[in-house]
PAGULUM-738181 format. One line per 2 residues: number of its first residue (from 1); for each residue y, x, z of N, C-alpha, C, CB. Coordinates in pm, 1 decimal, padded with zeros to 6 digits. Glycine has a CB too. Layout:
<recs>
NUM> Y:X:Z:Y:X:Z:Y:X:Z:Y:X:Z ~ ...
</recs>
This chain:
<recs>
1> -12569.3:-13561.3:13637.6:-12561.9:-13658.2:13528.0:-12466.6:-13608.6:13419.1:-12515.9:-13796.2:13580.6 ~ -12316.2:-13568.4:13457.7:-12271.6:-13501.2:13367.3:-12295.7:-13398.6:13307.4:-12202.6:-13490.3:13384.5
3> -12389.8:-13304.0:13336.0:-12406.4:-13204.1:13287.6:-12514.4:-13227.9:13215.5:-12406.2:-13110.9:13364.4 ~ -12580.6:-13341.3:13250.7:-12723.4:-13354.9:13098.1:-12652.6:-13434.7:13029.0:-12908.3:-13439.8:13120.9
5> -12529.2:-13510.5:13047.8:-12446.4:-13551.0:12874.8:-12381.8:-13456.0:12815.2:-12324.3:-13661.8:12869.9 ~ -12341.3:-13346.4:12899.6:-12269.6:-13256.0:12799.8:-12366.5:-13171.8:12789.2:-12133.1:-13189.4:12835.0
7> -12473.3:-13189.7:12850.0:-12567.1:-13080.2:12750.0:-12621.5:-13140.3:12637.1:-12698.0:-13015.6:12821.9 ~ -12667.4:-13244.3:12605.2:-12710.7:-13352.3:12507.7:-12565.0:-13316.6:12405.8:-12729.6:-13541.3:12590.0
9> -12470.8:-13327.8:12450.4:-12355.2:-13346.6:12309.9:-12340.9:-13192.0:12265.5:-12165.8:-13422.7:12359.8 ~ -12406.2:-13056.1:12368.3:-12369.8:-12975.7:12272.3:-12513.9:-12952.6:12207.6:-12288.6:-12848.3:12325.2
11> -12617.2:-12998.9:12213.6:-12757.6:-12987.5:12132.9:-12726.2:-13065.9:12007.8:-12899.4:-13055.7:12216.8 ~ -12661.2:-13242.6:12003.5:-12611.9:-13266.1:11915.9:-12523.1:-13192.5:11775.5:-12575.2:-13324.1:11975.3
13> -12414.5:-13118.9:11883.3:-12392.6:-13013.7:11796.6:-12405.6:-12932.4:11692.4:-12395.9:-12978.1:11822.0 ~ -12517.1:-12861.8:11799.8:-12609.1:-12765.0:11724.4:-12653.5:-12847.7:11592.7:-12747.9:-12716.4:11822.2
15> -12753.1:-12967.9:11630.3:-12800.3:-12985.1:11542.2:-12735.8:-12999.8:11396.8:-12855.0:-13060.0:11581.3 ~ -12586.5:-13056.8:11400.0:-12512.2:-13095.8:11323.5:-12438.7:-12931.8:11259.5:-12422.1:-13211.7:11402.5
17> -12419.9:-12869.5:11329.6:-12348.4:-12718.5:11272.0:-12507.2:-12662.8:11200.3:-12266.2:-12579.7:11441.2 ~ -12639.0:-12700.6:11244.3:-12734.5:-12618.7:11191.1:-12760.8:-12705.3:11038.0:-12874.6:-12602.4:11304.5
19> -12761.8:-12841.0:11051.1:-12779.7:-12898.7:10914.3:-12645.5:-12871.0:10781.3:-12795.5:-13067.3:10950.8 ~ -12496.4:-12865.7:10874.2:-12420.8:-12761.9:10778.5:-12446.7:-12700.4:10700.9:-12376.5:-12687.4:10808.9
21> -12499.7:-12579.2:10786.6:-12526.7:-12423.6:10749.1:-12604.8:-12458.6:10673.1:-12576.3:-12311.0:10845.2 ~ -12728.0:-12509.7:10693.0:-12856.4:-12487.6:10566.0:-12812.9:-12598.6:10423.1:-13053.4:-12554.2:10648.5
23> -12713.7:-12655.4:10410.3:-12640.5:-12720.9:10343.3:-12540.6:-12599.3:10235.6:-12564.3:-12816.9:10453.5 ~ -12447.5:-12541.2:10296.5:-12405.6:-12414.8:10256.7:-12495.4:-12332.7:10164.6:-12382.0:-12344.2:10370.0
25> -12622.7:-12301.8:10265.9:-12714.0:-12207.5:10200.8:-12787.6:-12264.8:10089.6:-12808.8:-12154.1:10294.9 ~ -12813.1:-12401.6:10051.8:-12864.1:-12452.1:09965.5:-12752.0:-12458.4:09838.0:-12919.3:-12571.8:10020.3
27> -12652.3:-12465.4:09835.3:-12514.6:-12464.6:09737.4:-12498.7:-12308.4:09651.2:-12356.2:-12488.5:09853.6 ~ -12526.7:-12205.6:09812.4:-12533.4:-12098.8:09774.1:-12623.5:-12063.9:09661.6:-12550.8:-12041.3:09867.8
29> -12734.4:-12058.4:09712.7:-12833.7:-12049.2:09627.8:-12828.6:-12104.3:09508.3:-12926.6:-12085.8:09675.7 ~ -12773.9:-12238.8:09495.7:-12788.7:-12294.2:09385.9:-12678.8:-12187.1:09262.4:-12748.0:-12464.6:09416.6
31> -12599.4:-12207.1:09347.4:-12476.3:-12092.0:09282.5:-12506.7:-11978.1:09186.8:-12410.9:-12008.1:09399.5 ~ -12606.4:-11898.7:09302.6:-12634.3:-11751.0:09243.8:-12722.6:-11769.1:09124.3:-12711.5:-11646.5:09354.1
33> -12854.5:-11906.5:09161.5:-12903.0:-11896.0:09031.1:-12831.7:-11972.4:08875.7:-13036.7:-11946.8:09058.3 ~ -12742.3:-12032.7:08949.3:-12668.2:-12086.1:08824.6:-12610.2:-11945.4:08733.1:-12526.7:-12195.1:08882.1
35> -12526.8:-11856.3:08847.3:-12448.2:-11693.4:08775.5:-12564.1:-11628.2:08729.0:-12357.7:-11566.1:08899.7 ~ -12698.3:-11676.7:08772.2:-12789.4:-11527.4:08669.7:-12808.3:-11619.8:08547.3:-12992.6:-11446.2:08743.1
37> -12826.2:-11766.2:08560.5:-12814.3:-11848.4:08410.0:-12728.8:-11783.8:08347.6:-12767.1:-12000.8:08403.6 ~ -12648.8:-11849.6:08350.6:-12494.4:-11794.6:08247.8:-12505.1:-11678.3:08222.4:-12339.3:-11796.9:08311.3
39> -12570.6:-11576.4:08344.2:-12482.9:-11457.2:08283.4:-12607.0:-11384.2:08162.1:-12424.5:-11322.9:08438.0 ~ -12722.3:-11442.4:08164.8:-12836.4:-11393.5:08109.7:-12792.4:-11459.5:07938.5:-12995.1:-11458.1:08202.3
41> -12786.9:-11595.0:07938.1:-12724.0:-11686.0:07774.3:-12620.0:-11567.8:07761.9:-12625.1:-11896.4:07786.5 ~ -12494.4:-11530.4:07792.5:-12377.2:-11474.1:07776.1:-12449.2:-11353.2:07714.9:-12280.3:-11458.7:07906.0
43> -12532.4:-11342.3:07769.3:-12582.4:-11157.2:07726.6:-12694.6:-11138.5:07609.4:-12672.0:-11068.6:07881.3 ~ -12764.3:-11274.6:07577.3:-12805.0:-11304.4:07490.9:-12711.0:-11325.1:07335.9:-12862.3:-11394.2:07546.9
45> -12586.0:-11422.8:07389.1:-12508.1:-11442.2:07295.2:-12425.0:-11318.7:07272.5:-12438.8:-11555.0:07319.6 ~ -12395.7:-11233.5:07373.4:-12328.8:-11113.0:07299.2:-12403.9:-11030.6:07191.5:-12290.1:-11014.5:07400.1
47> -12552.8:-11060.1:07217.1:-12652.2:-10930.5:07144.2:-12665.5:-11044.4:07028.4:-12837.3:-10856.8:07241.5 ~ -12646.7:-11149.7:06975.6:-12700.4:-11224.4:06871.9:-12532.7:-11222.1:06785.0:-12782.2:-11396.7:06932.2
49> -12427.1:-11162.2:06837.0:-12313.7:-11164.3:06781.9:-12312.5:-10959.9:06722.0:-12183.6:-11236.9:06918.0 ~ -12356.0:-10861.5:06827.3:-12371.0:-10773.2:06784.3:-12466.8:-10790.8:06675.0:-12388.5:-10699.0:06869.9
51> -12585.3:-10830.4:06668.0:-12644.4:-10819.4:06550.4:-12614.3:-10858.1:06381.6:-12731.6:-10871.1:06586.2 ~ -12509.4:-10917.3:06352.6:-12432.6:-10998.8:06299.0:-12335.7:-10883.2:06243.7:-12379.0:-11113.1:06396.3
</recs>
């Protein structure tokens, strides 16, 4: 009996450290495409200031 509650609380676990992680990875992502935004405008606005 104890050992199918503590197996149940570490599947709980899991589940909870796995919805984390893909939480993380969704931030991430959001991240990187936010830095190729910016960094693409930035590189636009440098070449519309060189032209000038």
């Amino acid at each position: 009996m104890l050992k199918a509650v503590h197996r149940a609380y570490l599947h709980f676990l899991l589940g909870r450290y796995m919805r984390e992680l893909h939480v993380l990875a969704v931030q991430r992502a959001n991240d990187a495409l936010a830095e190729q935004l910016l960094t693409r405008e930035a590189e636009q606005v440098r070449a519309r200031l060189q032209m000038l």
